[in-house]
N, C-alpha and C positions, 0 to 999 in steps of 0.2 A: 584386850582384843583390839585387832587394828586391820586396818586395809579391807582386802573384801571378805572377810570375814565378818566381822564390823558392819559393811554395807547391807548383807547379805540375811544380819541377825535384825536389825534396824529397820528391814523391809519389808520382812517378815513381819516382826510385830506391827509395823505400820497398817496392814494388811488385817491383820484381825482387829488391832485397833477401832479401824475405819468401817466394822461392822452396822452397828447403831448407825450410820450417817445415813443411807438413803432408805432407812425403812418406813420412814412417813410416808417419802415421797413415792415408794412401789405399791403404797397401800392407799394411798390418798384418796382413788373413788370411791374405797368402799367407805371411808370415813367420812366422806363429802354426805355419803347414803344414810351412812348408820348414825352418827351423829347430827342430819339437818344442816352443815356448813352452808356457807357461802363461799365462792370463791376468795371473796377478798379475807374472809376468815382460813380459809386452808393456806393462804399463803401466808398470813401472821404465822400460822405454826410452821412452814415451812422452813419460813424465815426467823425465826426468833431462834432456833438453834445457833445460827450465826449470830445474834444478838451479844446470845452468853457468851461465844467464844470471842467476840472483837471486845465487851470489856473485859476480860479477865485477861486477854496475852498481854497486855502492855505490861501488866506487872508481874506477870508469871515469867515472863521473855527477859526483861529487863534485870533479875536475878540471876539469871546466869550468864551475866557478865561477874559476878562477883561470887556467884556459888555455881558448882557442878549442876548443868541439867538432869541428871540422873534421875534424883528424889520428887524434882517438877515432874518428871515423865512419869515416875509409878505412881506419884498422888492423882494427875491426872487421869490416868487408863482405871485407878482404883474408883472415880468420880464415877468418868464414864458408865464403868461397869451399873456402879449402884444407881443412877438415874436412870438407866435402862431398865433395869430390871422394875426398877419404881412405874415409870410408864406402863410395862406390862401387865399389874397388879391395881396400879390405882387411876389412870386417866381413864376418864368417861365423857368427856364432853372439851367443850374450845377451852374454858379455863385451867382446867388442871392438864391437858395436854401442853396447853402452854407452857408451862410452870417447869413441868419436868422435860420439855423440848431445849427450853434454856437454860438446865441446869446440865443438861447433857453436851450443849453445847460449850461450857465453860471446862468439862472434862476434857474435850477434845481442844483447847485453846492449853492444857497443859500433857497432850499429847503429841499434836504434831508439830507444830516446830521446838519444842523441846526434842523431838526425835531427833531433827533435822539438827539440831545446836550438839547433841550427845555427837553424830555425826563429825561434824563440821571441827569439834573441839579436840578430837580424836584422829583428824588428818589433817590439823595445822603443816604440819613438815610436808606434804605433796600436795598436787594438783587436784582438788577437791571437786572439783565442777561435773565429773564423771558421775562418782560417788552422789550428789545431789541430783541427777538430772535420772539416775535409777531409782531413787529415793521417790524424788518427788513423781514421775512415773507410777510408784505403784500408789500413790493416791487414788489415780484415775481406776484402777486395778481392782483398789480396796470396795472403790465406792459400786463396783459394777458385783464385787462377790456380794455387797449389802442389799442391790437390787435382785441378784437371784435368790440369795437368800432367806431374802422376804417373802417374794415370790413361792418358792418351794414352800417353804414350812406353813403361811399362812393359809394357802388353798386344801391340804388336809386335813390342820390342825386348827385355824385360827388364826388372827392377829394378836392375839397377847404370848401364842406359842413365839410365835414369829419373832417378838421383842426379845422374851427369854432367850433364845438362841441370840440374837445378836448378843445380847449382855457378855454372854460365853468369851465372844474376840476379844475386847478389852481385857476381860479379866485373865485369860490365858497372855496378854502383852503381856502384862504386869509382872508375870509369875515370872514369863521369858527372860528379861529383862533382869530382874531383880537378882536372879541366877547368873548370866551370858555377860552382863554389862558391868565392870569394873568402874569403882570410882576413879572422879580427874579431875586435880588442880586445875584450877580456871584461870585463864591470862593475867599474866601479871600486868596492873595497870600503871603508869608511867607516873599518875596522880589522881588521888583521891576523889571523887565526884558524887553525888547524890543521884537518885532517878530521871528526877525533876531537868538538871545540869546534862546530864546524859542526852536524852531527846532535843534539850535546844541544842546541841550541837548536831543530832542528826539530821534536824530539821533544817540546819547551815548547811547541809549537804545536798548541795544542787544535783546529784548524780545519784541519789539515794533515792531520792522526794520521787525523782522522774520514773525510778523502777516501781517506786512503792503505787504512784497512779496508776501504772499500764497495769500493774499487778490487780487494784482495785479494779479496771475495765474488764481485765481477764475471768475474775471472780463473776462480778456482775452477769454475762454472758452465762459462763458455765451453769450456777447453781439457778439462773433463771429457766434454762433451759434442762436441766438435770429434772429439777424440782415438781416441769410441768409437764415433763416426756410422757410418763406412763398413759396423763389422761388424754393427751393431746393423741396416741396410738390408740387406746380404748375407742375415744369418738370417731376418728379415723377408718377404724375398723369396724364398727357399727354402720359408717355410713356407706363401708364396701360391702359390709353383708357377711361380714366374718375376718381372722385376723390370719385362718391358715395355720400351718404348722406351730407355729410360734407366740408364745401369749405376750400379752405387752412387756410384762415385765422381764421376758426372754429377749426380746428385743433391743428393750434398754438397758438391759447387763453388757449384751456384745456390743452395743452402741458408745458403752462406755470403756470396755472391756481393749479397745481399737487404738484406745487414747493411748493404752500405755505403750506401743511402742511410737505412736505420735509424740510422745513427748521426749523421748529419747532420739528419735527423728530431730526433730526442734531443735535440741540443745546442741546435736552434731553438724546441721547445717550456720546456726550459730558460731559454730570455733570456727566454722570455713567461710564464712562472709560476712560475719560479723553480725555482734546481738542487733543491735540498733537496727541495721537492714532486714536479718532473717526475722525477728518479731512483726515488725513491720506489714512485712508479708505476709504471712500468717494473719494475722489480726485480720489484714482484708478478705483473706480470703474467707475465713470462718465468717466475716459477717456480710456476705455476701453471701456463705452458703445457708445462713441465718434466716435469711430471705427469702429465699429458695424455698424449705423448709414453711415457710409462712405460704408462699402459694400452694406445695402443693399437700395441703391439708387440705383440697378439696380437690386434689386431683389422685389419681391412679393408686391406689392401696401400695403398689409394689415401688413405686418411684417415690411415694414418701417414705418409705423403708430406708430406701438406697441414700436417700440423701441424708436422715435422720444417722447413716452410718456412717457417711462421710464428715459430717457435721460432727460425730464424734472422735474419729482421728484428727480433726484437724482444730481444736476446740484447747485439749492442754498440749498441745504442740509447742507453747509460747512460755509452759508453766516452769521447765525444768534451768529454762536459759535465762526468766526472769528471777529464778531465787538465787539461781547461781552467781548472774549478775550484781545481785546485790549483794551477793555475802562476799563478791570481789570490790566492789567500790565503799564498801563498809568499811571503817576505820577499825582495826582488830579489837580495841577497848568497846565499842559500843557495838559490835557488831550484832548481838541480842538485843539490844534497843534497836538498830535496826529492822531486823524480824521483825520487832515487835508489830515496829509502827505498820510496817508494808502487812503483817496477819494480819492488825486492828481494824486496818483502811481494806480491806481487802475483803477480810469476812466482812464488814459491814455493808459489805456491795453484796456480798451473798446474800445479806437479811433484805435488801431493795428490791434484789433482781425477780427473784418469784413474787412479791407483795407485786410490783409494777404489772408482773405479767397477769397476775389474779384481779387486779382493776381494772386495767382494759379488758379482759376478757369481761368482766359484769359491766363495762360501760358500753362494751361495742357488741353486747348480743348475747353474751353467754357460752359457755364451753361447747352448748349442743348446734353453735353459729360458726360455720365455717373461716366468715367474713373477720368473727372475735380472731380466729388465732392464727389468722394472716397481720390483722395490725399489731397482734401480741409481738410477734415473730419479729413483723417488721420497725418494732421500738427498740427489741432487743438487737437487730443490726447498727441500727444507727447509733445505738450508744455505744457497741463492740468497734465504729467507726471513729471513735476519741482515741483511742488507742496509741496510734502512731503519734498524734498531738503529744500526748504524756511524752511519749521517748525522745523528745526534741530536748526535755529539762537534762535527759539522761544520759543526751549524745558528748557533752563535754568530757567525759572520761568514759565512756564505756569503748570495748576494744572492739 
């Protein structure tokens, strides 16, 4: 299978994959409630999903430079599936939610960019940057059907119903996959190298390092913002006296739902003025509308909506033209080591960005304090404001 056929079965699975990923966070007040959290304890679990998946891709990634991604991606989505379902059945509190947040997250460190590498490995001979900048689009995609779908099932059914269903995506990947997706010789390397050997050379790569940071700023923002949507529309909405048609996590599905052709947006203004410039931009703007977003949580129900939607088209707008970027300035032998490093450093900003925002909000007032999540908001702009810094390492070869 090749071309857009290929893209098309890869996105798909990407897409039920990326089930499991925002069911915490669409369900998060009720476990704030039913559990006794604290904020800074909801954002450990928000954030330790990303935990698992920044250690486990460096060496999951870094294999398939030498072996087909294929077997990484079903063992992966097969993880997935079973710590999902494990969640459903056994967490009852902040520890064992924990436990199985980060084993789920280690699933998904051997689903997406293993997806992305099956891709990429598979349209050596053309211009690939299309094919990843759709790819990596229905991230945004995946993660907004994970927020309705949490939403749906758990308000009839439950939260453990809720989990079971997510479990479903992954396990249906797998099956997809295992079926659709042909084995592939992996690049022939020019000379021998260990893991270890691999990364200090990526780490030699002034133009790699630079996409791998913007990429960890890009993270940061997102899953901060992802992670604390739902409750940040809950108190919002309480403080207008109702949410209206649309329940929070209605909201934050289309909020995310917006990104994906943002991100394909992104990547196309990219080919035509260039990554280095069009990221750039982007970046500002997102955390400017960052900010936005942080005043008006105490202003007009309808105008934080508006901006909370904006804030989501323009959020992975950056994401499709930074992996593209990188899998062009990647050396073809390390080009997995690459990924690696830029998932590793990337989702680690994931596992920051919510914990950061769940601190200030308990040091500056509390979720039900307006004031908390104007400075939340406004930590998460300034650090979304490093951004263009990082792409300075990247401008030496980026086109």
């Amino acid at each position: 299978m090749r071309g857009a056929a290929l893209t098309l079965t890869m996105s798909l699975c990407l897409l039920a994959g990326l089930l499991p990923l925002a069911s915490f966070a669409a369900l998060l007040p009720g476990f704030v409630a039913q559990w006794g959290l604290s904020n800074e304890e909801a954002g450990w679990i928000s954030g330790i999903y990303y935990v698992g998946y920044m250690l486990a891709v460096p060496f999951l990634m870094s294999t398939t430079d030498r072996l087909d991604a294929r077997p990484v991606y079903l063992a992966g989505t097969a993880l997935s599936a079973a710590s999902t379902f494990a969640f459903a059945f056994l967490a009852a509190g902040f520890w064992s939610a924990l436990v199985w947040r980060a084993v789920a997250g280690i699933g998904l460190a051997g689903t997406y960019m293993p997806g992305l590498k099956i891709l990429t490995d598979r349209s050596r001979d053309r211009d690939a940057s299309r094919a990843v900048a759709i790819y990596t689009a229905c991230y945004s995609f995946g993660t907004g059907l994970s927020f309705l779908l949490a939403g749906w099932v758990a308000a009839p059914y439950g939260w453990r119903m809720a989990f079971i269903a997510a479990a479903l995506g992954p396990l249906a990947a797998m099956l997809a996959a295992a079926a659709l997706v042909g084995a592939e010789a992996p690049h022939a390397r020019t000379r021998p190298s260990g893991i270890l050997a691999d990364f200090r050379r990526v780490v030699g790569e002034r133009a790699v390092l630079g996409y791998v940071l913007a990429y960890s700023i890009h993270n940061f923002e997102a899953l901060a913002v992802r992670s604390w949507l739902v409750s940040l529309l809950v108190f919002a909405a309480g403080r207008a006296g109702g949410a209206g048609a649309w329940s929070a996590t209605e909201i934050a599905t289309v909020a995310t739902l917006v990104g994906v052709p943002g991100t394909v947006l992104g990547n196309e203004l990219a080919l035509r003025i260039g990554r280095i410039r069009a990221v750039t931009l982007i970046m500002l703007t997102s955390a400017a509308i960052a900010a936005g977003v942080g005043i008006a949580a105490e202003a007009a129900y309808g105008v934080l909506v508006a901006l909370v939607m904006l804030h989501g088209l323009c959020i992975p707008a950056d994401a499709g033209a930074l992996m593209a970027g990188t899998v062009e300035v990647a050396p073809a032998e390390v080009q997995g080591a690459s990924l690696a490093l830029q998932a590793s450093a990337g989702f680690g900003a994931s596992f920051v960005g919510p914990l950061v925002v769940g601190i200030v909000l308990d040091h500056a007032g509390g979720a039900l304090d307006g004031g908390a999540w104007r400075a939340a908001f406004f930590a998460v702009a300034a650090f979304a404001c490093l951004g263009p810094l990082a792409l300075r390492f990247a401008a030496k070869r980026a086109a």
